[in-house]
C-alpha positions in Angstrom: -31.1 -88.8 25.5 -32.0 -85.1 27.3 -29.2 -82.6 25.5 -27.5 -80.1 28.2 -27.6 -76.7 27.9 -24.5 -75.1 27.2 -24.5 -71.6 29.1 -24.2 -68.5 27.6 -20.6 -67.4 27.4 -20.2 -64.0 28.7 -18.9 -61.4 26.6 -15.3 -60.6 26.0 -14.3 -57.3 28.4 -14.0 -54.2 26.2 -10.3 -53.1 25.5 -8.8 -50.5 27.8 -9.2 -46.8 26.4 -6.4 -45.8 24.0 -4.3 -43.1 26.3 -5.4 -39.8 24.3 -2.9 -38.3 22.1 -1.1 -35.1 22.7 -0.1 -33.1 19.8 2.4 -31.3 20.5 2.5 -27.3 21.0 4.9 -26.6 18.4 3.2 -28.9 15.8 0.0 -27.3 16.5 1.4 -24.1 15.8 3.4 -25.1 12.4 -0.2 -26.4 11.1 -2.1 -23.1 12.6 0.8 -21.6 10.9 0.4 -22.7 7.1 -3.8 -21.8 7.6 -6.0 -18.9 6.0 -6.5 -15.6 8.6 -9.8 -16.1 8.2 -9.8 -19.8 9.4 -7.3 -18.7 12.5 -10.0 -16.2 13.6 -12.6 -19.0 13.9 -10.1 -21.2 15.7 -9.6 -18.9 18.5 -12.2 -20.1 19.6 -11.5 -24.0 19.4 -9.5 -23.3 23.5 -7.5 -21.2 25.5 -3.9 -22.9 24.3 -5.2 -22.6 20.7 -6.1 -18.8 21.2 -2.7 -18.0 22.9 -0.7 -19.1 20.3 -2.7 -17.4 17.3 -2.7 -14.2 19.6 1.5 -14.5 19.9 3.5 -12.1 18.7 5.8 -14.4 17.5 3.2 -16.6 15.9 1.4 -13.8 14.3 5.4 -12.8 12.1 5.5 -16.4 11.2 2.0 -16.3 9.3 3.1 -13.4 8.3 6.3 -14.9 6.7 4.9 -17.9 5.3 1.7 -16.3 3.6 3.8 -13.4 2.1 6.2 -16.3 0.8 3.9 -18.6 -0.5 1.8 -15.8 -1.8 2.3 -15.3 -5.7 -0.4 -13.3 -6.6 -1.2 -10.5 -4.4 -4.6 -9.6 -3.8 -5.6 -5.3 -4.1 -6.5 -3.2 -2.1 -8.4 0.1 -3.7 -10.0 3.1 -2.4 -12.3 4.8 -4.3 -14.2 8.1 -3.2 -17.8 8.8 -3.9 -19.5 11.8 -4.4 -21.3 12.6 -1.1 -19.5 11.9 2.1 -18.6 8.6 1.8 -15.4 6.3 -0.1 -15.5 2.4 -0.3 -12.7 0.5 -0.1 -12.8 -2.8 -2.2 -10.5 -6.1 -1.7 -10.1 -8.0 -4.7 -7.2 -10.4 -7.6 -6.3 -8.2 -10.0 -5.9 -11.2 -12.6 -9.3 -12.1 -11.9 -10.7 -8.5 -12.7 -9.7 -9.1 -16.3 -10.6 -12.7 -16.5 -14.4 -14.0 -17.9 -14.9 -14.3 -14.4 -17.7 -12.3 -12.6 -15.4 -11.1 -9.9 -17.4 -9.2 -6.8 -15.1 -7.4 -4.6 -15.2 -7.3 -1.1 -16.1 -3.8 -0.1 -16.2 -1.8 2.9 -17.6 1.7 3.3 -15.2 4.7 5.1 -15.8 8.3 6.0 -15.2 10.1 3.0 -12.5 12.2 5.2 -10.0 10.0 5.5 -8.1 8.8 2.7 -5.7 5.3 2.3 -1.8 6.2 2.4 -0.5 3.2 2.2 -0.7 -0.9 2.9 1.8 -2.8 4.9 2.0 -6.6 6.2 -2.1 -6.4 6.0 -2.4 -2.5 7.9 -4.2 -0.3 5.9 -3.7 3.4 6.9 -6.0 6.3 7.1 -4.8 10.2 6.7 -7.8 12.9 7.3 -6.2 15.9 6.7 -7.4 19.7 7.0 -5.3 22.1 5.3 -5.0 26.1 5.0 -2.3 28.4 4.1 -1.9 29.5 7.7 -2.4 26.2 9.5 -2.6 22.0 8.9 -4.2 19.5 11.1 -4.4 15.7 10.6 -5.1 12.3 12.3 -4.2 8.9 11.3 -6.1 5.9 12.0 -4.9 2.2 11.2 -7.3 -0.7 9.9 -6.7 -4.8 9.5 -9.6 -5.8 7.1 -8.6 -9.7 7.6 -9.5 -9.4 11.3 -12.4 -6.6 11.4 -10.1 -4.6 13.9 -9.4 -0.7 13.9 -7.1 1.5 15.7 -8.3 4.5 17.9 -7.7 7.9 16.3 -4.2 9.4 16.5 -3.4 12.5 18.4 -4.0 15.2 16.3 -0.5 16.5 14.3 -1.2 20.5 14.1 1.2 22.9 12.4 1.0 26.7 12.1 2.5 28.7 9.2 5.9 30.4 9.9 5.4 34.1 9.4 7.3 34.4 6.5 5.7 31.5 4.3 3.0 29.7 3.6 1.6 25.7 3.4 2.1 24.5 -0.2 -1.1 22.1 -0.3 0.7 20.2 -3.8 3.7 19.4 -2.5 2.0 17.1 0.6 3.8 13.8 0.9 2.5 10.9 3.2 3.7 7.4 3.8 3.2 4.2 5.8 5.4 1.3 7.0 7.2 -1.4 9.0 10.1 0.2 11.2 12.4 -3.2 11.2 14.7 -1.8 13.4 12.4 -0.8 16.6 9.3 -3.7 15.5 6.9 -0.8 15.1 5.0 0.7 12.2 5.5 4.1 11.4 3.4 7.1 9.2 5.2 9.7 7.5 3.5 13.1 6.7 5.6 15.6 4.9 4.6 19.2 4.7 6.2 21.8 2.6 6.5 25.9 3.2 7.0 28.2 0.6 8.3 31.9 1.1 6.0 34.8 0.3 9.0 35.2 -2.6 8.5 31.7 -3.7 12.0 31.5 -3.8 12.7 29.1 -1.3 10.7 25.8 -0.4 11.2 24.5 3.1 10.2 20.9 4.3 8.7 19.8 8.0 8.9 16.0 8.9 7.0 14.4 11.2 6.4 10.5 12.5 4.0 9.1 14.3 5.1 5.8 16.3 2.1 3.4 16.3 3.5 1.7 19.4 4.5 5.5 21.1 0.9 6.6 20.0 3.1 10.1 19.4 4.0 12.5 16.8 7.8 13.5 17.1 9.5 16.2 14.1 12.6 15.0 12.6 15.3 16.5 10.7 13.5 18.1 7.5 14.8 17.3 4.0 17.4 20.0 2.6 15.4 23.1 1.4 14.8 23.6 -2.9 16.4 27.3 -3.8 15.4 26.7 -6.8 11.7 28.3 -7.4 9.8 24.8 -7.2 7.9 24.2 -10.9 4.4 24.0 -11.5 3.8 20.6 -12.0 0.6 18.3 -12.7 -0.1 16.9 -9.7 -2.5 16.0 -7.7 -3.1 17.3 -4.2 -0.9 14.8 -2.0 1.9 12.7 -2.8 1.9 8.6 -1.7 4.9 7.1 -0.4 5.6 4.0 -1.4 7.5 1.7 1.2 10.6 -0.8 0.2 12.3 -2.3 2.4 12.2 -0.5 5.6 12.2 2.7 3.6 9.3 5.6 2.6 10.1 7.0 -1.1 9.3 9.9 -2.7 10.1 11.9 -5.5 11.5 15.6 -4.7 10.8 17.5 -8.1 13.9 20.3 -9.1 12.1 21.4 -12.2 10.2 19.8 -15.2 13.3 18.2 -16.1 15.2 17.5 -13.2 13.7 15.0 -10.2 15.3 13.0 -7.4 14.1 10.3 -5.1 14.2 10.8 -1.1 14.3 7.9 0.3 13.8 7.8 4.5 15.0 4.8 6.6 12.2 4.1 9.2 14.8 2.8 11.9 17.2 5.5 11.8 15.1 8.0 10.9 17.6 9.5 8.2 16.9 10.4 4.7 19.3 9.7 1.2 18.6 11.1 -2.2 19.1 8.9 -5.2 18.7 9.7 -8.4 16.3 8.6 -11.0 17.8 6.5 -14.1 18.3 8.3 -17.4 15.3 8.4 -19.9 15.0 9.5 -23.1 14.4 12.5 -24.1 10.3 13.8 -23.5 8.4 15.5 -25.7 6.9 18.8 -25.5 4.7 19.9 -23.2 5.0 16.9 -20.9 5.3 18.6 -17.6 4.5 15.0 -15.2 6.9 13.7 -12.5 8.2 10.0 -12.3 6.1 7.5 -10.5 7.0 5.1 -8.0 6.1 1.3 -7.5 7.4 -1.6 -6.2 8.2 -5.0 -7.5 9.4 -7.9 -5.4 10.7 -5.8 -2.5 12.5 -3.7 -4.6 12.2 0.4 -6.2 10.3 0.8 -9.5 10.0 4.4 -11.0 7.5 5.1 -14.1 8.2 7.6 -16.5 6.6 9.3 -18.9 8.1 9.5 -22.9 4.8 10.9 -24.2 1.3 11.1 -23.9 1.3 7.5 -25.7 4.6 5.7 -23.9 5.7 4.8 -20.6 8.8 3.2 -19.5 9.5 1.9 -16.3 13.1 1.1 -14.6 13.9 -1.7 -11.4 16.4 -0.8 -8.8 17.7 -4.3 -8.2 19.9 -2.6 -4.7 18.2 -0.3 -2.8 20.4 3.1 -3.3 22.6 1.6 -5.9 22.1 3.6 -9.0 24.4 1.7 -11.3 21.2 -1.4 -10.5 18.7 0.5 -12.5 17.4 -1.6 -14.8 14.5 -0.9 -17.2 12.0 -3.5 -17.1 9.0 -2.2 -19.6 8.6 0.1 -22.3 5.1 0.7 -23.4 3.7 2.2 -26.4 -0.2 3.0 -25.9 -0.5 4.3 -29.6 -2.7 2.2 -32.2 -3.5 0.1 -28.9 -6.1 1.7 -27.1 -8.6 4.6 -28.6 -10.7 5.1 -25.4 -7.1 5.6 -23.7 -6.7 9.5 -24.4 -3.7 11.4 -22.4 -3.5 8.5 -19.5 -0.7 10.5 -17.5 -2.7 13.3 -17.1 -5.2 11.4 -15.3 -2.6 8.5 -13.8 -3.2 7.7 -10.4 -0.7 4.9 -10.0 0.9 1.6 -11.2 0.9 -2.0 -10.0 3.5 -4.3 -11.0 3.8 -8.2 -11.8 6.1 -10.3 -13.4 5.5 -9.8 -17.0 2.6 -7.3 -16.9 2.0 -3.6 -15.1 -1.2 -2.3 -14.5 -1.8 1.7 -15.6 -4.7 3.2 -13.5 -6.6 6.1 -14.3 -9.8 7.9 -12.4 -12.3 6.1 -14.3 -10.1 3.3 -15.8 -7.5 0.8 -15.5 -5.4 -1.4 -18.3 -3.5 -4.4 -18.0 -0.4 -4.5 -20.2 1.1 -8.1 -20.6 4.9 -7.6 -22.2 4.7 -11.0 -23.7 2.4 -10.7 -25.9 2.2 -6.9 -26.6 -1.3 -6.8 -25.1 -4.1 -4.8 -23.4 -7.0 -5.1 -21.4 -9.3 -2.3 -20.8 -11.3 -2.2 -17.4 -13.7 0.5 -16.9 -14.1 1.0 -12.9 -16.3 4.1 -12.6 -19.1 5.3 -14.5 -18.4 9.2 -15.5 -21.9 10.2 -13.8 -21.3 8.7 -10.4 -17.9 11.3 -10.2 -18.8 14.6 -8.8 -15.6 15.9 -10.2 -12.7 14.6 -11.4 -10.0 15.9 -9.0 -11.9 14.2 -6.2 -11.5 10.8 -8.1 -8.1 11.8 -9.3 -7.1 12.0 -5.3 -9.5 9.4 -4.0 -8.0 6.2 -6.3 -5.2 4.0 -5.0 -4.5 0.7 -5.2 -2.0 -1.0 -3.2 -0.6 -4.8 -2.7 -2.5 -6.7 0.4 -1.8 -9.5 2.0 -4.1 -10.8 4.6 -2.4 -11.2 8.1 -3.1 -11.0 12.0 -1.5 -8.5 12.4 -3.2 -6.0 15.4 -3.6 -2.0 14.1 -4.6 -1.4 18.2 
């Protein structure tokens, strides 16, 4: 018997296409949110909505927020200056400097002329300053590292001598921050005139409003009657910023110093004063230090040429919150360590540990443990001479961010 042939069954119909799923804007933006800078700058690229809400205002505080929060270990930011015409600044983890690791810092050349006042919510900013007895000129520029963006050169801040004085180039102060009140950022420069008599040391405020593009004086800090000491210090004075504030210390004589602290909102200044140390030796002629730990005031002092101790202010203006945090003895320690104040650029605090730097060095004290490290950062040959080194070297907390300098 002949078999039939069965016919081919046709094949089954393909399902309908799934409807495409729509994440939602504000889901998008908490995951952008919780990313790297670096991975947000690619992105802007990915479309139009995606480049609209990295390029928000609002979205770019909320990075902010969340990479300062889950941030425990701040990278550095350092600028050092080289002998002929040009600095470098370098980007790198402090902890890993120290560690077995063969850390290589990110490092970008600048024009020797300017030099880093202070880092703020990922701004890095830029002084160049010419200064004379009979006149002072400077511009200020403003640099984000994390998204290769610079501002355009201030309006130049120019300043002639009163007849009866003259510029005091040592007593320069400059600083750098976030106004929280107008949602600006906000330099700081600080000049000081002394009388031909030397009597009398007068002060000249001014603040240039990165959003205003504009230098405006404000009302100067209360004159020193007192004949201002000759202390060791080096040509210009950072400002470190807490809080909505740029502090200082105001020197009275070798004994006697105050901090000035000026609210970037209101514009208004407060003197605190400095806890009580014990008593200095001999000879040591060096004004306190400031720093900053966890949003709050730190102030370095100097017992000797072998011991430091350093105090917290746990309230901003509250004296009675002074609380000392380290006290460290350099002496059997640290042989190639020889007079580190008189070559002390700055300090960087941590939890535990506080890093010293010199011109040519920097150590790592860990309180647990009663231990140093020893980093050498320069090689003596490569400094042309050690006040440029002494004036060129900062190092600062950094955070990257999106935030725009322009």
């Amino acid at each position: 018997m002949k078999s039939l042939r069965v016919a081919d069954a046709e094949p089954p119909l393909p399902p309908p296409p799934s409807p495409p799923i729509l994440i939602p804007d504000e889901l998008i933006k908490e995951i952008l949110s919780l990313l790297p800078v670096k991975s947000l700058v690619r992105f802007n690229c990915v479309s139009k909505s995606w480049k609209l809400i990295i390029s928000d205002p609002h979205f770019v505080k909320l990075h902010l927020h969340r990479s300062s929060a889950k941030i425990t270990d701040f990278e550095h930011i350092q600028l050092q200056s080289l002998p002929i015409y040009q600095s470098q600044v370098s980007i790198y983890s402090i902890p890993l400097l120290f560690s077995s690791q063969n850390q290589k810092p990110h490092l970008y050349p600048i024009d020797n002329h300017y030099k880093l006042m202070g880092v703020c919510n990922g701004l890095v900013s830029f002084i160049k300053l010419e200064l004379c007895s009979k006149e002072c000129t400077c511009w200020v520029r403003l640099w984000n590292p994390a998204i290769r963006l610079w501002s355009q050169v201030s309006p130049p801040l120019s300043l002639r001598r009163q007849q009866n004085g003259y510029f005091d180039s040592s007593f320069c102060t400059f600083g750098f921050g976030y106004d929280r009140l107008n949602d600006t950022y906000k330099v700081v420069a600080v000049f000081y005139y002394r009388t031909h008599s030397e009597e009398l040391m007068q002060s000249v405020i001014n603040v240039y409003d990165m959003r205003g593009s504009c230098w405006r004086t404000i009302q100067s800090f209360p004159d020193l009657s007192d004949k201002p000491p000759k202390l060791c210090l080096s040509s210009e004075q950072i400002g470190v910023y807490v809080s909505g504030t740029v502090n200082s210390v105001r020197i009275v004589n070798t004994n006697l110093f105050f901090i000035v602290s000026l609210d970037l909102g209101t514009e208004e200044h407060t003197q605190m004063s400095v806890p009580c140390f014990p008593q200095r030796a001999e000879g040591i002629n060096f004004p306190p230090a400031l720093g900053v730990l966890k949003d709050s005031l730190c102030v370095l002092h100097n017992i000797s040429e072998t011991r430091f101790v350093i105090w917290q202010m746990k309230e901003i203006g509250a004296h009675d919150s002074w609380t000392q945090l380290f006290d460290i003895v350099f002496e059997g320690h640290l042989v190639r360590w020889r007079t580190p104040m008189e070559h002390l650029t700055g300090f960087v605090l941590f939890e535990d540990e506080v890093l010293l730097m010199s011109y040519l060095e920097q150590v790592l004290y860990n309180k647990r443990d009663n231990t140093f490290k020893l980093n050498s950062i320069a090689n003596r040959s490569s400094i042309a001479n050690r006040s440029d080194a002494i004036n060129g070297l900062h190092v600062h907390n950094y955070i990257e961010s999106l935030v725009s300098p322009c």
